[in-house]
C-alpha positions, 0 to 999 in steps of 0.5 A, spaced: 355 708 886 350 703 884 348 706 879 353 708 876 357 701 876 351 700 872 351 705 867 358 703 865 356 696 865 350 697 860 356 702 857 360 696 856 355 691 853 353 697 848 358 701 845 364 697 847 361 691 846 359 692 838 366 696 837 370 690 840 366 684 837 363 686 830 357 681 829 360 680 821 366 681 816 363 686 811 369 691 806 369 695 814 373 690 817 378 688 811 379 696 811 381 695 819 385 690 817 390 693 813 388 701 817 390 697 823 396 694 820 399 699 817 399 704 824 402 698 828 408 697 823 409 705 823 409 706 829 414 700 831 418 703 826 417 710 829 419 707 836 424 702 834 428 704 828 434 700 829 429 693 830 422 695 827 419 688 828 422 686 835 425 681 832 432 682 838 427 685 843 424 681 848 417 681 845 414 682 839 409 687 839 407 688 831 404 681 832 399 684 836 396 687 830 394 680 826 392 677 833 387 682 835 385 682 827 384 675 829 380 675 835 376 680 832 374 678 825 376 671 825 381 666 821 382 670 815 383 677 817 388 674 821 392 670 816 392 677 811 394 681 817 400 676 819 402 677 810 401 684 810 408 684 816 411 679 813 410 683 807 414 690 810 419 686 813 421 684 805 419 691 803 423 694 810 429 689 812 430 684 805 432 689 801 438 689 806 440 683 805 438 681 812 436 674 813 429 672 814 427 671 821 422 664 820 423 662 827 419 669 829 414 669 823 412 662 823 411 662 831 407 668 830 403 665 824 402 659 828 399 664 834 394 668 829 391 661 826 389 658 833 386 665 835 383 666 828 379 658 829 377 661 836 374 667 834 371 664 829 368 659 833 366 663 837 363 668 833 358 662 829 357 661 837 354 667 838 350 668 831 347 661 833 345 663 839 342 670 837 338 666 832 335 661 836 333 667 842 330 672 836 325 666 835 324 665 842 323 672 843 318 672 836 315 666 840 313 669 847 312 675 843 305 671 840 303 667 845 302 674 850 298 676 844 294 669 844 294 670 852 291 678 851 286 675 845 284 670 850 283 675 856 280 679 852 276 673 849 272 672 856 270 678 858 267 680 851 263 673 852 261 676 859 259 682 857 254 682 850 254 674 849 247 675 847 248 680 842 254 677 839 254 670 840 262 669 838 268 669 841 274 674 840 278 668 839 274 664 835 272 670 830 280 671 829 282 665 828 277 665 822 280 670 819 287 667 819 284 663 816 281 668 810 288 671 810 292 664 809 288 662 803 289 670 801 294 670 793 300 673 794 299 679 791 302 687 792 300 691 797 297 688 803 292 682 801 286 682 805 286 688 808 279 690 806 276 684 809 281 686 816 278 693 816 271 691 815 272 686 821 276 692 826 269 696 823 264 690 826 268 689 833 271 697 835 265 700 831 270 704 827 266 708 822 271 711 817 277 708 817 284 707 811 288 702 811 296 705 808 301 700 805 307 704 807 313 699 805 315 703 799 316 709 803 310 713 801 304 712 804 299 708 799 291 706 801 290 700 800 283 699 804 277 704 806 271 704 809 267 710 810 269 717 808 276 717 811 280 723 812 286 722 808 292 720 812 299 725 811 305 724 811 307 729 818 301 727 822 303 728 829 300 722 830 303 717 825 309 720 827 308 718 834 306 711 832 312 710 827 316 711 833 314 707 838 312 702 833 305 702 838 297 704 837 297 712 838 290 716 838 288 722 841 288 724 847 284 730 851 290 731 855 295 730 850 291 735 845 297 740 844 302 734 842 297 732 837 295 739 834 294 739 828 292 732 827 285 730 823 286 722 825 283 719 832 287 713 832 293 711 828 296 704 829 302 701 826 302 694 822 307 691 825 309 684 826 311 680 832 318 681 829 318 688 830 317 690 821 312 694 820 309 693 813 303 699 814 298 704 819 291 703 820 288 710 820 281 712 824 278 717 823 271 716 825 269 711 830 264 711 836 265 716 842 264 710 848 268 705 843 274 709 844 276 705 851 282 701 852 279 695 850 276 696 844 284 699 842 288 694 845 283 689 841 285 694 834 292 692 836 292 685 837 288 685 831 293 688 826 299 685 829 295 678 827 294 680 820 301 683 820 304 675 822 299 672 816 302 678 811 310 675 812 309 669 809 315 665 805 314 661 799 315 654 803 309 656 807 305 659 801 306 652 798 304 649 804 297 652 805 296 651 798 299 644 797 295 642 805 289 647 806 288 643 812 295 644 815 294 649 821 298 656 820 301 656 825 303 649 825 305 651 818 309 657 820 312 655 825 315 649 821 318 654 817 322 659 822 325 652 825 327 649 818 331 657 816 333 656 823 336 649 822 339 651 815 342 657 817 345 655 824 345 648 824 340 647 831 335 642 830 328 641 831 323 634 830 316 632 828 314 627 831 308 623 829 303 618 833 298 615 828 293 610 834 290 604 830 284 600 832 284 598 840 278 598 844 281 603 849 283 608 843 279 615 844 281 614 852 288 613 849 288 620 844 286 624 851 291 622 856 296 623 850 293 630 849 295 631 856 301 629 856 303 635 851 308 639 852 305 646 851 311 649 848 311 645 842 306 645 836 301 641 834 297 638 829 291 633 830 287 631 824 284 624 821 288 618 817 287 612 814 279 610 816 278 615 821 283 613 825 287 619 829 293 622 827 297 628 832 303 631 829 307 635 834 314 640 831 318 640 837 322 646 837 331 646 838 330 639 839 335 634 837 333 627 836 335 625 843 329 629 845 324 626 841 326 620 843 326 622 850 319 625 848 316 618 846 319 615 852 316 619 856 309 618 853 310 611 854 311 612 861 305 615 862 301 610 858 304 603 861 302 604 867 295 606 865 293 600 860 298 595 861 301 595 855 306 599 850 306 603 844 306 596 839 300 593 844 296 600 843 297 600 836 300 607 835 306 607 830 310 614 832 315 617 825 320 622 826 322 627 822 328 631 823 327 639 821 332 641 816 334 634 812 327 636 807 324 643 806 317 643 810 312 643 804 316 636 803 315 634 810 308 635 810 306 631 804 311 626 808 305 626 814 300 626 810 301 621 805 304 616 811 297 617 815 293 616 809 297 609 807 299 607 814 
């Protein structure tokens, strides 16, 4: 009986759900209103063809045609349904010389107005809401890859430091960096250096890498002899549904008859696009091992993230090279959040000037950062440090309170507040200049403060 409650309720949430509550008002809906109009007033005329519109009846139930029009869409759907009735009523009954009901249309027309504003202030509501939980959902879907990159960091270090005296970690965050300096040209930029990355760390022997944004399959990187990836491998077609790395299997060698690929693994971004595959035809027999795949994995989901980058980032890494991607690219997403749906983010900025105490003061600042926000430490005028932190969906309330809250933890350790320490704090509100604005702002504040 659980279960079954259950499955009607996802019903519900699913189905039902999007009929009743469509996420906007495209040619469809304008469709609908007329469609559902017209029915509503056929079938009262059917019903009642003495008095079609209810107007001697105890309720009037055309007026559920704009109302739920009202709910549905929102104001102007609504408004249209509500003169389409009056429209037939003119067309049906004025040319009888009845007299216009006012009473009956006004009171109606005044009901589809305060159901239009709800609707629509609800359905701005949800739109809003759904933004800001996609960007969450992007976060969490990075940091958990940050998380496995880390893992996966520590037990390569544990295992052959001495053969490769580098961590995982350290060696892809010098390749964000390559791919951000990348020109933004066709294709996949950098997919060569990638591949010859995957190739050092998963010893890949012959491998292609294929744009696939086109709708055909374009090879835009090769090491090796790589047999050529077509267009019904078992494999790829796998891959393309699942959306995750696919590679051949002994016990799966059935499922993939007919497959000339070892492993095939979409590129795809943390938002879930999927710009091309990583083709592998060749590859060491004892690299074939979880590790080494989730490694390829994590690797072309961070290439992925670099590849989508809108012009204001672009202008950003071009502008201020010394900026951090991620600081940068976050900035970006929380501006388009704020432009779209009005939620807001900060930039809060701490600038520590000449104090005998400074370096004990920048630790105990570090530590009392926040670990959902982003941050950004570099050096301003005469040495002296700068940390920048992005607070996402906050408002000015919340960086004040920020402050606050540093001021707390440093009061009772030198004895003293920020004017006394030295340090100038600058707050910049996302959204009310565009990002690459904001950075320069940062800079040129930090180089003349």
């Amino acid at each position: 009986m659980r279960q079954s409650s259950h499955s009607f309720a996802s019903f519900a949430d699913g189905r039902v759900g999007a009929l009743l509550a469509p996420s906007r008002t495209g040619w469809r809906g304008w469709v609908e209103t007329v469609a559902l109009t017209v029915a509503v007033i056929a079938l009262c005329c059917w019903l009642s063809p003495g008095d079609p519109f209810f107007t001697l009846k105890p309720f009037p139930w055309p007026w559920f045609a704009p109302l739920l029009l009202a709910l549905r869409y929102g104001f102007f759907p609504g408004v249209a349904s509500a003169g389409l009735l009056a429209a037939a009523w003119v067309w049906l009954a004025g040319g009888h010389g009845a007299e216009f009901p006012a009473t009956y249309f006004y009171g109606g027309l005044i009901l589809v107005i305060i159901c239009g504003e709800y609707g629509s202030t609800w359905m701005t509501r949800l739109r809003r809401i759904a933004e800001v939980n996609a960007y969450l959902e992007e976060r969490m879907a990075t940091a958990l890859n940050q998380l496995r990159v880390t893992r996966l960091s520590h037990n390569r270090l544990e295992q052959d430091l001495v053969l490769r005296p580098f961590t995982l970690r350290g060696a892809l965050a010098e390749l964000r960096g390559v791919l951000a300096r990348q020109p933004d040209t066709p294709g996949l930029p950098g997919a060569q250096p990638v591949l010859e990355f995957l190739a050092q760390q998963c010893q890949v022997e012959s491998a292609a890498i294929y744009d696939a944004r086109g709708g055909t399959l374009v090879q835009r990187a090769a090491i090796g002899q790589p047999v050529p990836l077509a267009a019904d491998d078992p494999l790829l077609a796998r891959a393309r549904d699942t959306g995750a790395l696919t590679h051949l299997q002994p016990e799966r060698v059935g499922e993939a008859g007919g497959s000339e690929q070892l492993v095939v693994a979409p590129i795809a971004s943390a938002a879930g696009d999927i710009l091309g595959y990583l083709a592998v035809s060749r590859m060491s027999f004892f690299a074939m091992n979880g590790e080494a795949l989730q490694v390829m994995a994590l690797m072309l989901t961070l290439y992925a993230d670099a590849l989508v980058r809108p012009p204001a980032l672009q202008r950003i890494v071009a502008d201020v090279p010394d900026c951090p991607y991620e600081f940068a690219a976050e900035l970006v997403k929380l501006d388009h959040i704020r432009r779209r749906h009005g939620v807001r983010s900060q930039v809060v900025m701490l600038m520590f000037g000449a104090h005998p105490e400074r370096d004990d003061i920048v630790i105990h600042v570090r530590r009392a950062q926040r670990s959902f926000d982003v941050h950004w430490e570099f050096a301003g005028r005469s040495g002296r440090p700068v940390l920048a932190t992005l607070m996402p969906l906050a408002d000015a309330a919340a960086a004040t309170g920020y402050l606050e809250r540093l001021g707390d933890v440093l009061q009772p350790l030198f004895g003293t507040d920020f004017s006394g320490l030295g340090i100038e704090s600058h707050v910049w509100a996302v959204g009310d200049n565009d990002p690459p604005t904001i950075v320069q702002a940062m800079k040129e504040r930090a180089a003349h403060g």
